[in-house]
C-alpha positions in Angstrom: 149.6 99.7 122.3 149.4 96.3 121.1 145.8 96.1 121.9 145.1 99.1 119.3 147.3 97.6 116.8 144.8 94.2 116.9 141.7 97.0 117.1 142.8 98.6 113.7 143.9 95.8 112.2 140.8 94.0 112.7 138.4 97.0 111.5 140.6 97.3 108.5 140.3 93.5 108.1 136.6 94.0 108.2 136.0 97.0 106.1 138.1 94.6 103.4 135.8 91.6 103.8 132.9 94.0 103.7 134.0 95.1 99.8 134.8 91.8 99.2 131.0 90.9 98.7 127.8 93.3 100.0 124.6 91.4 101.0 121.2 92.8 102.1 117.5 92.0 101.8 114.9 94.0 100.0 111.0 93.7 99.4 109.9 92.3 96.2 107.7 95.5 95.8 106.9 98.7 97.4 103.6 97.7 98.8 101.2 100.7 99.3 98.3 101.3 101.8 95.6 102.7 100.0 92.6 104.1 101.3 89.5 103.3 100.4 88.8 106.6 98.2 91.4 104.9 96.5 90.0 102.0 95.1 86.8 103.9 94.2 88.8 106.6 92.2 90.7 103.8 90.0 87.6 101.6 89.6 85.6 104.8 88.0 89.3 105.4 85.9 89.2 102.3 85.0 85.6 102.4 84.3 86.1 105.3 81.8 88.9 103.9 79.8 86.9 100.7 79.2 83.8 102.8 78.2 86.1 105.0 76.1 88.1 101.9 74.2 84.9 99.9 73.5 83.3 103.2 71.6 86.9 103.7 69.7 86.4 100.2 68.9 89.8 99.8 70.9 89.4 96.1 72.6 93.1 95.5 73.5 93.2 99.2 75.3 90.1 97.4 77.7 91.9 94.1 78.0 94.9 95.8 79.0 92.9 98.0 81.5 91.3 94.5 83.1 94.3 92.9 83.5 96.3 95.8 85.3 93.3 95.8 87.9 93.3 92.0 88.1 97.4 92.7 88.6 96.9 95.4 91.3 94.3 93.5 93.3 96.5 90.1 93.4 99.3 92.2 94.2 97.1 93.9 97.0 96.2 90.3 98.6 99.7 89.0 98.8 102.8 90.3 100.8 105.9 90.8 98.7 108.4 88.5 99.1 111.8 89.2 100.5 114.7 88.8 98.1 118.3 88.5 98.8 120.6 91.5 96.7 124.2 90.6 96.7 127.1 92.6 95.3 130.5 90.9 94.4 133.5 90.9 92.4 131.2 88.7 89.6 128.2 91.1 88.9 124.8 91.7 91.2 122.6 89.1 92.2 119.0 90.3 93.0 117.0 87.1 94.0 117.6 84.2 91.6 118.6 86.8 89.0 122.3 87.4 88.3 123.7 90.2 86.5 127.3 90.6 85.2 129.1 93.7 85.2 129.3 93.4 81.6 125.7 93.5 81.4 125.4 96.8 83.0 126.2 99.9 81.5 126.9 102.3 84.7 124.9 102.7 88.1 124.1 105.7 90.1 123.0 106.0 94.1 120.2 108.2 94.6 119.9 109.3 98.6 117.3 111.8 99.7 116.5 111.5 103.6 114.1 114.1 103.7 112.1 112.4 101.1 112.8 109.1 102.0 115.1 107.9 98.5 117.6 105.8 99.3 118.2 103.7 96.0 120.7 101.7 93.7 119.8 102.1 89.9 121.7 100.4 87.5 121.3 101.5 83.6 121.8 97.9 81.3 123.7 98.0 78.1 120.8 97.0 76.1 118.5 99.9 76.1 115.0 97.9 75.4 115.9 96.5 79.0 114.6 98.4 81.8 116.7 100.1 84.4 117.3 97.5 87.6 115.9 100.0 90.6 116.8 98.7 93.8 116.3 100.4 97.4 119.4 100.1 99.7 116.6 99.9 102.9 119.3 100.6 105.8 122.9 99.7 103.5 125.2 102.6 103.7 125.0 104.3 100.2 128.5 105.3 100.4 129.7 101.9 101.2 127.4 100.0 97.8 129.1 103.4 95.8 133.0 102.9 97.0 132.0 99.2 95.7 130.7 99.5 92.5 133.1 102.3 91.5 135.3 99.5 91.2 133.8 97.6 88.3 131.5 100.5 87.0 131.3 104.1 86.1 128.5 106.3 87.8 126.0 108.1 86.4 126.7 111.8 88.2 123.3 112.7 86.1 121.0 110.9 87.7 120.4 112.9 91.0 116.8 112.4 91.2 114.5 109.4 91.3 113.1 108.5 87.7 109.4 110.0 86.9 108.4 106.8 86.4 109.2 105.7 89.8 108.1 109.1 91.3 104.2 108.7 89.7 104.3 105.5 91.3 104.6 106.6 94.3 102.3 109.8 93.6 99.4 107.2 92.6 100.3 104.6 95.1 101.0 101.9 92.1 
């Protein structure tokens, strides 16, 4: 019996420590293998737009498309670096960025198996900031919700992925 009581009391102690603070490592980016049909369908996009902002007299729409393929192709040549994502009683630290509680406005955990969603999004309280979109890789979901529920309210809404995050998957950006 005393052997059980040191077996409980030691899972509970555990489970405790494990809300105390909630560590894990995520990609910088989702890094996408795209085939070659790939490249030769966004070149000819790209292509286009240029075409079609020079003849609108539209420069900063061709400057804009240049520099997202000059983006997408560094991005291509480089792996993603691995960032730390902590949770604790202060806020959420996602690499070297650290975000108070007070700086977020709620959160919701999106978790789809069959198609592969298993993410953290956290809304901020200023609206011209984007939404912080981070995948849980193999966290328990229901372990990061129990946490945050303690120092913000979910977002029930949110049962989807966002469209913006679902077209970039759909067009491999």
């Amino acid at each position: 019996m005393p052997l059980e009581k040191e077996k409980k009391s030691a899972i509970a102690r555990e489970e405790s420590d494990q809300l105390a603070e909630i560590n894990w490592q995520v990609p910088e980016y989702h890094q996408y293998q795209r085939p070659t049909a790939w490249y030769y369908l966004a070149a000819a996009a790209g292509g286009g737009l240029i075409v079609f902002a020079l003849l609108s007299n539209n420069f900063l729409l061709a400057v804009l498309v240049v520099l997202a393929a000059i983006v997408i192709i560094l991005n291509d040549r480089n792996e993603p670096n691995i960032i730390k994502v902590s949770l604790n009683y202060e806020g959420l630290r996602l690499g070297r960025k650290f975000y108070d509680f007070d700086e977020l406005k709620n959160f919701s955990v999106v978790y789809k198996p069959r198609d592969g969603i298993k993410n953290l999004y956290c809304e901020r309280k200023n609206g011209f900031l984007p939404r912080l979109s981070i995948p849980l890789e193999q966290k328990n979901p229901l372990t990061v919700r129990k946490f945050l529920l303690q120092y913000l309210p979910e977002d029930l809404e949110r049962t989807h992925e966002p469209l913006s995050e679902s077209l970039a998957k759909l067009f491999k950006l």
